[in-house]
C-alpha positions as CSV (number, residue, x, y, z in Angstrom):
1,X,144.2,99.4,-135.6
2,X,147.9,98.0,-134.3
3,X,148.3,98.1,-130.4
4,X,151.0,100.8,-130.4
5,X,153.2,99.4,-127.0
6,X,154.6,101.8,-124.9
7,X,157.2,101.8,-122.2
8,X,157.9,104.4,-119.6
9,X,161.3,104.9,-118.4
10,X,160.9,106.6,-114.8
11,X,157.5,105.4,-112.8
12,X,157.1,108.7,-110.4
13,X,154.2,110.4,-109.1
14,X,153.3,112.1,-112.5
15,X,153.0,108.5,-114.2
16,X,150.8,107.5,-110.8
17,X,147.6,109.3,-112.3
18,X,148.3,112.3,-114.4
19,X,150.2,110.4,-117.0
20,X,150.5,106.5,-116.8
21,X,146.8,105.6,-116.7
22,X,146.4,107.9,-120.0
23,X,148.4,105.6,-122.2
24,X,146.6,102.7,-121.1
25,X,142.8,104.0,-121.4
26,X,143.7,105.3,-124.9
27,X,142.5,102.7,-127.8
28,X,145.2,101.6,-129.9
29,X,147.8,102.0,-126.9
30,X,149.0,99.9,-123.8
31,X,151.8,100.1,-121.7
32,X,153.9,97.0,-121.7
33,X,156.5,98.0,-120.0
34,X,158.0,100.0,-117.5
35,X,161.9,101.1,-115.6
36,X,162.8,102.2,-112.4
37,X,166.1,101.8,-110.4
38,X,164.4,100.5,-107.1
39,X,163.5,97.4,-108.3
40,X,160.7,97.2,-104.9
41,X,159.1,100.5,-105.9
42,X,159.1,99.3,-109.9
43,X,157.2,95.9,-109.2
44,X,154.9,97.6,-106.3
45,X,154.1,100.1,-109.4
46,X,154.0,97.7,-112.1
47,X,151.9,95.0,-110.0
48,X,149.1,97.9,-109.2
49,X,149.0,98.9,-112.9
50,X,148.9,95.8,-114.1
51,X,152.0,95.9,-116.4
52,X,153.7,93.0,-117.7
53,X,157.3,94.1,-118.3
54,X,159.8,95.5,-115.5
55,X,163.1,96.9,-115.9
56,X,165.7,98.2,-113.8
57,X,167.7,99.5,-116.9
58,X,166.5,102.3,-119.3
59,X,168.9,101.2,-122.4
60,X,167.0,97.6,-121.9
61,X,163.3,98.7,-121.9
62,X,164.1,101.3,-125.1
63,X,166.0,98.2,-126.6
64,X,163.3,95.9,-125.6
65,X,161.2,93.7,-128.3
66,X,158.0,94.0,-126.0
67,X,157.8,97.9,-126.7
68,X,157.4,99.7,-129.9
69,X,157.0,103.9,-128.1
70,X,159.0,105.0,-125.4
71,X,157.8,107.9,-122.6
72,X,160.4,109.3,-120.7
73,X,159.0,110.8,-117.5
74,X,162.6,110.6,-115.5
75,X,163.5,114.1,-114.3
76,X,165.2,116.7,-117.1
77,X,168.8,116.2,-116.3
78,X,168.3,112.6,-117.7
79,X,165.8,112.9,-120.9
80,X,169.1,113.9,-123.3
81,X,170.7,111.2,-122.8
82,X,167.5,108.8,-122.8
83,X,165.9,110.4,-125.8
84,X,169.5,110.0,-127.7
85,X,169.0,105.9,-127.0
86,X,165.4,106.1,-128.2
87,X,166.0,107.6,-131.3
88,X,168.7,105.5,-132.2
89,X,166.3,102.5,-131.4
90,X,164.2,104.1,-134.2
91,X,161.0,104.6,-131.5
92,X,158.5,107.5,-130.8
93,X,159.3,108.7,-128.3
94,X,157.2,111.7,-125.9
95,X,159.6,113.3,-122.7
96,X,158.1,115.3,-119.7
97,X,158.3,118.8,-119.4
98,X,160.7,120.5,-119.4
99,X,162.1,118.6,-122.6
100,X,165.6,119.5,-121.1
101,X,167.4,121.2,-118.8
102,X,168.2,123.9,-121.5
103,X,167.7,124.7,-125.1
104,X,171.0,123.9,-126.7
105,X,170.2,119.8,-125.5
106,X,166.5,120.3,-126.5
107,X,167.7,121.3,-130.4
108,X,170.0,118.2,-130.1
109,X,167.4,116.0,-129.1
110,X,165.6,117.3,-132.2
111,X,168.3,116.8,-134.2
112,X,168.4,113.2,-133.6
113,X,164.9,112.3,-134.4
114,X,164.1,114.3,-137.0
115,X,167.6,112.6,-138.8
116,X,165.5,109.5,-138.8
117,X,161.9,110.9,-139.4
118,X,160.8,109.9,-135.9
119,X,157.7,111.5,-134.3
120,X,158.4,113.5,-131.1
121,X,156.4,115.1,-128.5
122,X,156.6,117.1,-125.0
123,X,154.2,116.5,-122.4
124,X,153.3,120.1,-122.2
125,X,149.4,118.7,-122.1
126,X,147.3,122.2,-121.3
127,X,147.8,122.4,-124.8
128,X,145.6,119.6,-125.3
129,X,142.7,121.0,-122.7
130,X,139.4,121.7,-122.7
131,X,140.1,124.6,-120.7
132,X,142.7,126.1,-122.1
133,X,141.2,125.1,-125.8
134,X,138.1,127.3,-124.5
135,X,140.3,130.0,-124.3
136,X,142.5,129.7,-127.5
137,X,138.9,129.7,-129.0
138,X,137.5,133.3,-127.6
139,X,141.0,135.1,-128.8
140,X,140.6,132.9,-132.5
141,X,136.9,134.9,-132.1
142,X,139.1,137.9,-131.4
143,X,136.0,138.0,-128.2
144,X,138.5,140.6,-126.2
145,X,139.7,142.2,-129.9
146,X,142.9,142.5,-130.8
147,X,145.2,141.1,-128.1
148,X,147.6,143.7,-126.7
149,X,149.5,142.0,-123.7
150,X,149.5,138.6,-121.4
151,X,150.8,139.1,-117.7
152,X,151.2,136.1,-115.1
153,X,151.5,136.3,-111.9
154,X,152.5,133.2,-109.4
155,X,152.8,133.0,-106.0
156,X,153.7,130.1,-103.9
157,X,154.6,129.8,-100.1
158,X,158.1,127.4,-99.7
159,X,157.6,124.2,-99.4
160,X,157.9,122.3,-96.3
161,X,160.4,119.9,-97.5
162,X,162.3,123.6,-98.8
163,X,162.5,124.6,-94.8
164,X,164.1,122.0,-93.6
165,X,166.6,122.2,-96.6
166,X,165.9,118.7,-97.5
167,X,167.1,117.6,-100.7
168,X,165.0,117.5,-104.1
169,X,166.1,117.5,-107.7
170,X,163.2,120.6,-109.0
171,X,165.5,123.2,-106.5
172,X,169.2,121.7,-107.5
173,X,170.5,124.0,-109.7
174,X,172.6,121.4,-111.4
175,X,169.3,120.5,-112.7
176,X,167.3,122.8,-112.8
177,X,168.8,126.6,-112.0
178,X,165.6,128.4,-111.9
179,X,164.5,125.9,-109.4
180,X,160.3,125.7,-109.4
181,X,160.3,128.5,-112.0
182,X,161.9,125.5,-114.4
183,X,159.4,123.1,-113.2
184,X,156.4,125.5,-113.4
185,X,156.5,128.6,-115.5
186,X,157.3,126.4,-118.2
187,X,153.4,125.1,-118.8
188,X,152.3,128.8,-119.0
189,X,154.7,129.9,-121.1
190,X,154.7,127.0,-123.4
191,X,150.5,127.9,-122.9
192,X,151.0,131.3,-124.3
193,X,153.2,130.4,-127.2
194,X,150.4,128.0,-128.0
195,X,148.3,130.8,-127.9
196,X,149.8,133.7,-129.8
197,X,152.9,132.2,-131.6
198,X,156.5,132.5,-131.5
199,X,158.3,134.6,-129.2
200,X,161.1,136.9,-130.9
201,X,162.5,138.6,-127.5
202,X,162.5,137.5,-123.8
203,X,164.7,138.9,-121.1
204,X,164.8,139.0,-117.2
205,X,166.0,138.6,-113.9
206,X,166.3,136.4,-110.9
207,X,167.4,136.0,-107.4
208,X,167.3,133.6,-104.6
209,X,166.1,135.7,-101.5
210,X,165.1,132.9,-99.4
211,X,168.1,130.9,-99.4
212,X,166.9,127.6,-98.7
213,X,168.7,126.1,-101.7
214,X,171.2,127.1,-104.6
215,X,168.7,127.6,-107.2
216,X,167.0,130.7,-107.9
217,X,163.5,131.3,-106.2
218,X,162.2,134.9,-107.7
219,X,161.9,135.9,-110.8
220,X,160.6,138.4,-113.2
221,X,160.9,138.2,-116.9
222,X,159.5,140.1,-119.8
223,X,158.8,139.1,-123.7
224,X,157.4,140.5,-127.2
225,X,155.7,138.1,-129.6
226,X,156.2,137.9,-133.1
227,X,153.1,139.7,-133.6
228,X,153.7,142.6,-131.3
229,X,152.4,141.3,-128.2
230,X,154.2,141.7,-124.9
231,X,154.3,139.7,-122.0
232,X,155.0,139.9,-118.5
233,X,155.7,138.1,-115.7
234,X,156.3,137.5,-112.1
235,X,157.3,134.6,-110.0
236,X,158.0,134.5,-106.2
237,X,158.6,130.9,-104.4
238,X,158.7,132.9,-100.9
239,X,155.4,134.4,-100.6
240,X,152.9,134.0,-98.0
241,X,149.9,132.5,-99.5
242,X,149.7,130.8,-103.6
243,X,147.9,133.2,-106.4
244,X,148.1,132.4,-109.5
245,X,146.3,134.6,-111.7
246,X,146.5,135.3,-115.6
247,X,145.1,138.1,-117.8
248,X,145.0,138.7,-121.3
249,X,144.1,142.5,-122.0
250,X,142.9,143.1,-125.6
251,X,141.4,146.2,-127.5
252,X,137.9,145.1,-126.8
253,X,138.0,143.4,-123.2
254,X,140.0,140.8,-121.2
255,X,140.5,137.3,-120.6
256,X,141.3,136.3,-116.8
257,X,142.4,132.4,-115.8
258,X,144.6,130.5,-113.8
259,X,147.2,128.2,-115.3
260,X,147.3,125.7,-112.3
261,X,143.7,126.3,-110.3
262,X,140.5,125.2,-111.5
263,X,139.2,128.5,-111.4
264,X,136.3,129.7,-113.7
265,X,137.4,131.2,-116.9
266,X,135.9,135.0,-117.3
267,X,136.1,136.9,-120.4
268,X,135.0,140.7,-120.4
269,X,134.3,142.6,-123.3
270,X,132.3,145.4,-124.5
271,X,128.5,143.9,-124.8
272,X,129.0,140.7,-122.4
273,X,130.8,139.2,-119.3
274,X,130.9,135.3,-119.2
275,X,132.1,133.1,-116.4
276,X,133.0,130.0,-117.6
277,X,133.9,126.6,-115.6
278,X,135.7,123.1,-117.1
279,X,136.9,120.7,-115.1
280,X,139.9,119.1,-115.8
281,X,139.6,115.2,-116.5
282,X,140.8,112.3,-113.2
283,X,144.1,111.6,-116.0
284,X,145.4,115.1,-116.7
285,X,146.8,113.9,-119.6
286,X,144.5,111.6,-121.8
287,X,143.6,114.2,-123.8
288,X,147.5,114.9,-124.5
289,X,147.9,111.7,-125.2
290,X,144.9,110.9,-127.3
291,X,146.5,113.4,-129.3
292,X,149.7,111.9,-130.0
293,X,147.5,108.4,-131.0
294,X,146.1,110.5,-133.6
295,X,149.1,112.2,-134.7
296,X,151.0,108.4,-135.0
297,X,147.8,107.0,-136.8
298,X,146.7,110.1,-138.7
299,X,148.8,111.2,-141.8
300,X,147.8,114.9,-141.4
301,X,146.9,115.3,-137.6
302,X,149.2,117.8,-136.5
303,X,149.9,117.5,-132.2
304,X,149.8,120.7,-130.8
305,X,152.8,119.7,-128.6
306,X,155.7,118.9,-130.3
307,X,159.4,119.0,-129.5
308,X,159.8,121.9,-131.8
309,X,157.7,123.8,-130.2
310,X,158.8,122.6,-126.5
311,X,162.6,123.5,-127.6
312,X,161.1,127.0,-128.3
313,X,159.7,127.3,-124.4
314,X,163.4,126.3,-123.3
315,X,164.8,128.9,-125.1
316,X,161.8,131.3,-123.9
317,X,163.0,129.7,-120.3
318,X,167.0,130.4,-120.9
319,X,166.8,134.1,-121.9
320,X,164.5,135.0,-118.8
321,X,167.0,133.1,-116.7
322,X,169.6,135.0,-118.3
């Protein structure tokens, strides 16, 4: 097995643990190199990570001899314009969620790499989770039946930095208009598709009632499956205390989890109730990521996160924003 080496273009907090330790635990991968702008912050990461390569500029590290995969975990407004340069450098290439800031750049991103046959994956990783696999296993099982309808519900209390109307790229709406419904809903959403398929229908609406910044902070949507299910959701960045509470209501029983808590899974059905807890792993992401070393070394592993199927959530995203 070749030592696949990969470079990360933006060393944030999600590379700190949830990401960046991942791609060097993995067999058959190593990060070699990594870019940041504040050269003191790169080389204070890179020196605790024990990474060899540094670079200030993004076009260098994708262009760099040193690294042969390229993850882009910059924030969204910046991922078209890296993931154009890394497919033109003929390199995987796997770009935090959300893939873009909308779905018209996330079909052009595709566009690009799949001109030149070059994997491409979204770091939408519950996909990849023991957890959230337990589930996807019970409704495969049909343990609740046949599934009639998903509702989420997520409530979250502003932010402290959000009060004092400090300045953050998740709640510009340049970047990202549905402020922490862009940077959030998205994993569930991109969750369910995993779990029941395409979505044929999404609309919605949003406000901001808080006014603490320009993007929008509540928001309700609703959807229809390909398959018949519907969907509903509710999110509210104002509220008084966090909930975040899924359920899946079949013909036989339910399914009840939370997309961001480590709450026990509970399934209810007509002969049996189970409570069920995993723990996520320390590196959120390994199992993510072992996924895209076997897709890269595999000729018929199939990753279950793709940037196909990441455009699709964008799109799910845009009409509930709508």
């Amino acid at each position: 097995m070749n030592t696949i080496r990969w470079g990360i273009i933006g060393c944030g907090n999600v590379t700190e643990l949830k990401s960046g330790p991942a791609y060097q635990k993995i067999k058959g991968f190593e990060v070699s190199a990594v870019m940041r702008r504040n050269q003191e912050k790169l080389l204070d990461y890179a020196t605790r990570h024990r990474i060899t390569h540094t670079f200030t500029n993004a076009t260098a590290l994708i262009e760099s001899q040193y690294v042969d995969a390229i993850y882009i975990a910059t924030p969204p407004d910046s991922h078209l314009e890296y993931a154009l340069k890394v497919a033109s450098a003929g390199k995987p290439c796997c770009i935090e969620k959300p893939m873009a800031p909308n779905h018209d750049a996330c079909e052009t991103i595709i566009k690009a790499f799949k001109e030149k046959s070059i994997p491409l994956f979204a770091a939408y990783y519950r996909r990849s989770l023991p957890r959230f696999n337990q589930i996807k296993e019970w409704l495969d099982n049909q343990e609740i039946g046949v599934v009639r309808s998903i509702h989420w519900n997520l409530l979250k209390p502003p932010k402290q930095i959000d009060i004092e109307q400090k300045y953050q790229w998740r709640t510009d709406p340049e970047i990202a208009p549905g402020g922490y419904f862009d940077d959030l809903a998205c994993h569930g959403l991109d969750l369910f598709s995993h779990f029941f398929g395409k979505v044929k229908a999404a609309s919605g609406n949003s406000t901001n009632q808080l006014k603490l910044y320009g993007a929008k902070d509540a928001i309700v949507g609703s959807w229809i499956y390909q398959n018949g299910i519907t969907g509903t959701g509710h999110w509210n960045f104002g509220g008084d205390r966090h909930e975040d509470h899924v359920r899946i209501n079949g013909s036989r029983g339910n399914i009840e989890f939370s997309v961001f808590h480590d709450k026990p899974l509970k399934l209810v059905n007509d002969i049996k109730e189970i409570t069920q807890s995993i723990d996520n792993p320390k590196h959120i992401q390994i199992h993510h990521v072992e996924n895209i070393r076997n897709a890269l070394y595999e000729e018929n592993f199939e990753h279950p996160s793709t940037g196909d199927s990441a455009s699709h959530t964008s799109w799910i995203m845009d009409q509930i924003l709508k």
